[in-house]
C-alpha positions as CSV (number, residue, x, y, z in Angstrom):
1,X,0.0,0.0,0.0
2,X,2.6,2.5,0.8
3,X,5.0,1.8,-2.5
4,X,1.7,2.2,-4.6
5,X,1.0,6.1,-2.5
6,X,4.8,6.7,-3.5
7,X,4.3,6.0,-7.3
8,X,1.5,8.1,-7.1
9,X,3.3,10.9,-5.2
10,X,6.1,10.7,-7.8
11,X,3.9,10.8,-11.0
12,X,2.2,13.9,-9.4
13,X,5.6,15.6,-8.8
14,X,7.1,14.3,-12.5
15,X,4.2,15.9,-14.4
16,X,4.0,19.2,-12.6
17,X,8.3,19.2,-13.3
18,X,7.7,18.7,-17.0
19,X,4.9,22.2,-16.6
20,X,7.6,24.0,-14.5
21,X,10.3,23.7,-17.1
22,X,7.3,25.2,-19.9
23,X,7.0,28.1,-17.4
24,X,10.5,28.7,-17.1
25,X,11.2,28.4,-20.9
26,X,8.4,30.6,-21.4
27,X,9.8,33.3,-18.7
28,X,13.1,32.6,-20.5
29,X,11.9,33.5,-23.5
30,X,10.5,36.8,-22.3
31,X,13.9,37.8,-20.1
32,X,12.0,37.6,-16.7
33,X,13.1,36.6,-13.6
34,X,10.4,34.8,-11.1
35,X,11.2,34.5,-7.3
36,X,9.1,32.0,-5.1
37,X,8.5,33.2,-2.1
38,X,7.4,30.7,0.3
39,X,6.9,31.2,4.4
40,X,3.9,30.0,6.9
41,X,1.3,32.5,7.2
42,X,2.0,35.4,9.1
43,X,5.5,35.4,8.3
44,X,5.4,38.9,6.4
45,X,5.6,37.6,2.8
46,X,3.7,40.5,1.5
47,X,5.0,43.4,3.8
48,X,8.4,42.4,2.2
49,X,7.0,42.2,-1.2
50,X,5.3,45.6,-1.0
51,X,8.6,47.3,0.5
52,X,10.9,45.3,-2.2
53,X,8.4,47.2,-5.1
54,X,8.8,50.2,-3.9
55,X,12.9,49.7,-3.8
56,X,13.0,48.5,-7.1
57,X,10.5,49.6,-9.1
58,X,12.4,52.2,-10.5
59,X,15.0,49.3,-12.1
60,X,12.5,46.7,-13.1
61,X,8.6,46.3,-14.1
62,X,7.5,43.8,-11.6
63,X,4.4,41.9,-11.4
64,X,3.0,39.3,-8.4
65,X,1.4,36.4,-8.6
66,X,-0.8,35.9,-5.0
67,X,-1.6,32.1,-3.7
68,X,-4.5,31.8,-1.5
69,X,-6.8,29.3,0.1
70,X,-9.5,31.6,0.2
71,X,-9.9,35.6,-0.4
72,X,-7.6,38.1,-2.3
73,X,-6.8,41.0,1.1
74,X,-3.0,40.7,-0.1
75,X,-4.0,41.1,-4.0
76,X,-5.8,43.9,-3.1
77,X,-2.7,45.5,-1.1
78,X,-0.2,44.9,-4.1
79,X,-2.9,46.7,-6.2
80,X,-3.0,49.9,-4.2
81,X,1.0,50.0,-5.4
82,X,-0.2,49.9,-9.2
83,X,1.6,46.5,-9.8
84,X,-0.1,44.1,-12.1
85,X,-1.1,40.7,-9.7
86,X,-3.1,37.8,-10.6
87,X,-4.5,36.4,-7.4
88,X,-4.7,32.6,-7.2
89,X,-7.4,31.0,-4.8
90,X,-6.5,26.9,-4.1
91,X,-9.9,26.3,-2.5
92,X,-8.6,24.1,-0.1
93,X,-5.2,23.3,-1.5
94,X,-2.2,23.7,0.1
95,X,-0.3,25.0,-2.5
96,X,0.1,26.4,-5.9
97,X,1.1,24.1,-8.3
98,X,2.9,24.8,-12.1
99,X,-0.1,24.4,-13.8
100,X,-2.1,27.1,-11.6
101,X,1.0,29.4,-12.7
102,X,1.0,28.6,-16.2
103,X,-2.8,30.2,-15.9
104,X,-1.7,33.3,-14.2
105,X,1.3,33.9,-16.9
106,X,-0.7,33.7,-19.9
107,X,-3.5,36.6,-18.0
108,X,0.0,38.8,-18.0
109,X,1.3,41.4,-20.4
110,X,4.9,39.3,-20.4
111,X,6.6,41.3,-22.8
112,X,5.8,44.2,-20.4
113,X,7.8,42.3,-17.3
114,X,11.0,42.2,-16.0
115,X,10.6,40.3,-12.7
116,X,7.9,38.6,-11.1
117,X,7.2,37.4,-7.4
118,X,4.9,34.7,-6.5
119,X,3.5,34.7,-3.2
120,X,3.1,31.2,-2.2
121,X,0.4,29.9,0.2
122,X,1.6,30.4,3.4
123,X,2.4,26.7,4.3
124,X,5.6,25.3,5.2
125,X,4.9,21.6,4.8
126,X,4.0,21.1,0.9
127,X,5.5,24.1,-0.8
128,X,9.0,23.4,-1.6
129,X,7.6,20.1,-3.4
130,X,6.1,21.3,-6.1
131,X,8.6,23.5,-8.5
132,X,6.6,26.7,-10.6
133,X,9.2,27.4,-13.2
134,X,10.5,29.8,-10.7
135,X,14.4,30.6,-10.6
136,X,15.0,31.2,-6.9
137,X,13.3,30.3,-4.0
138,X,13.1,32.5,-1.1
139,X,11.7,31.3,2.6
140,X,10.6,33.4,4.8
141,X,11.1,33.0,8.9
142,X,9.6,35.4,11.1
143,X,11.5,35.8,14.6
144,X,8.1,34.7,16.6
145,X,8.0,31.2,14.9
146,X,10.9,30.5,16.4
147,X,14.4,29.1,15.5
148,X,14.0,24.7,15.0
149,X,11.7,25.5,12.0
150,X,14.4,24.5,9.8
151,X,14.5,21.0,12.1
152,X,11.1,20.8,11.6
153,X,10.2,21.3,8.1
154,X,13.5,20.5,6.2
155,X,12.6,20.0,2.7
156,X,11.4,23.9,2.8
157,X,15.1,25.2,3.4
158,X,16.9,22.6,1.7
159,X,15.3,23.7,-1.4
160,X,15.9,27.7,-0.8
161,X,18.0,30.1,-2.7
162,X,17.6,32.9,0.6
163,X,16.2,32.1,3.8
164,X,15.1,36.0,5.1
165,X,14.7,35.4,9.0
166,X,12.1,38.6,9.4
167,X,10.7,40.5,12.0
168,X,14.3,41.0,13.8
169,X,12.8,44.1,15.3
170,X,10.9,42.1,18.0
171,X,14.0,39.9,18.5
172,X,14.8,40.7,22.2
173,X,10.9,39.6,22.7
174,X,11.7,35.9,22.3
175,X,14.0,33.3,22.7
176,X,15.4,33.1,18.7
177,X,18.8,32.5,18.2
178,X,19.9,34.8,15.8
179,X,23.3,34.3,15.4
180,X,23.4,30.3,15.8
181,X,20.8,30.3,13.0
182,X,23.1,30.8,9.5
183,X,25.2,27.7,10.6
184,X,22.2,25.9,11.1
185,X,20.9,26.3,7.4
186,X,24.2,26.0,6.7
187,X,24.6,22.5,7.5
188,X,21.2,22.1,5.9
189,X,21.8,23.9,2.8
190,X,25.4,25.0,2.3
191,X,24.9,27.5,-0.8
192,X,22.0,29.6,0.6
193,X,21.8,32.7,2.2
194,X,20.7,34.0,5.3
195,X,19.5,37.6,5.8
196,X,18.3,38.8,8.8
197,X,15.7,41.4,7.9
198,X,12.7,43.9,8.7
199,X,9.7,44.2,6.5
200,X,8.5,46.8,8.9
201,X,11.3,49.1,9.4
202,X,13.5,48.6,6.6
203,X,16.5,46.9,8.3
204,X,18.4,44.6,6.5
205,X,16.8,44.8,3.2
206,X,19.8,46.5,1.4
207,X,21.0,43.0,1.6
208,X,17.6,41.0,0.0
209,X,17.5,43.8,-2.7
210,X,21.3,43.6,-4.0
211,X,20.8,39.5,-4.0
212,X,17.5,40.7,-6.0
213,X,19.4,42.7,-8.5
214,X,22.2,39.5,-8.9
215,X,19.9,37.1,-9.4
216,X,18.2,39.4,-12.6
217,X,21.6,40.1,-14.0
C-alpha cells in the first residue's frame, strides 16, 4: 500500500516538473526573472514584497502572482502599489502548483515584465515540493516562529536560494537564536543565504534587494 502512495506521489511531482520547465522556458523567452516566495502565514511575505516594489521599481517592471486558500486581502494590497497581480485562490489546496501558474502567466502582459514574485500559500509543509518554473526560491522565517523551523520542516530550506529570517525588530521579545541560526541552514543547505531582515522598518533589506538585483543580472 505505501509503495503504490509513493508512485503516485512521484507521478504527481514528475508531471507538474515537465509544466515548470514550460514556465521557465516561457519566462526565458521573455527575459523575466520569477522569485518563489514561500513562508507559513504570518511570516510577512507580503510586507516584504510591497517594500521590495517600492525599492525597485524604478530598475524593473514587476508583477505578483498571489496564492491563497481563500480571499484576495493581499491582492488587493499589491494593487494599491499599481503593480499588475493575478491572485490565485487553491480552494482548499495547500499550495500552488505549475499548472495554476501557467494560468496566471498567460493573463499577463509578459513582454511588459522584468521580474515577477509569487507569493506562495503560506504553508511550510508542501510548498517546496512542487517546483513553478520559478528561478529562486526564497523562505521566509519570522522571529516569533521560532528558530528549530528549519529542524522541523527541512525540505522547505533545503530547497531555498535565501532564507530571510524577518521580524528582527521584535528579536529581544523571544527566545530566537539569531546568530546560531546561519550555521544551522548551513549544514542544511550550504549555498544559501541567510539575511536577517525587517519588513516593517527597513533593516536589512539592502542585503535581500542587492541578491535581487544579482539574481536578474
Amino acid at each position: 500500500m505505501s509503495a503504490k502512495t509513493l508512485t503516485i506521489k512521484e507521478d504527481i511531482l514528475g508531471a507538474n516538473r515537465e509544466k515548470a520547465e514550460i514556465n521557465r522556458k516561457l519566462l526565458d523567452g521573455h527575459h523575466i526573472v520569477m522569485i518563489n516566495v514561500m513562508s507559513s502565514s504570518g511570516s510577512g511575505k507580503t510586507s516584504l514584497i510591497i517594500q521590495t516594489i517600492n525599492r525597485l521599481r524604478d530598475k524593473y517592471r514587476i508583477a505578483v502572482i498571489e496564492g491563497a486558500i481563500a480571499s484576495c486581502i493581499d491582492a488587493d494590497k499589491i494593487t494599491q502599489e499599481n503593480i499588475p497581480v493575478v491572485q490565485i485562490n487553491t480552494a482548499g489546496g495547500c499550495h500552488l502548483d505549475a499548472q495554476m501558474i501557467k494560468k496566471a502567466l498567460d493573463t499577463l502582459a509578459l513582454g511588459r515584465i522584468d521580474l515577477i514574485f509569487i507569493e506562495n500559500v503560506g504553508n511550510l509543509v508542501c510548498t517546496a515540493d512542487f517546483d513553478l518554473g520559478a528561478h529562486k526560491n526564497v523562505v521566509v522565517l519570522s522571529i516569533p516562529e521560532g528558530d528549530d523551523k528549519p529542524y522541523k520542516y527541512p525540505v522547505m530550506f533545503v530547497e531555498a536560494d535565501v532564507v530571510l529570517v524577518n521580524k528582527i525588530d521584535v528579536l529581544r521579545h523571544f527566545d530566537f537564536k539569531l546568530d546560531a541560526f546561519p550555521g544551522i541552514i548551513s549544514g542544511m543547505n550550504p549555498s544559501a543565504k541567510v539575511f536577517p531582515v525587517s519588513a516593517k522598518t527597513g533593516e536589512g533589506l539592502d542585503r535581500w534587494f542587492s541578491w535581487i538585483e544579482e539574481a536578474s543580472t
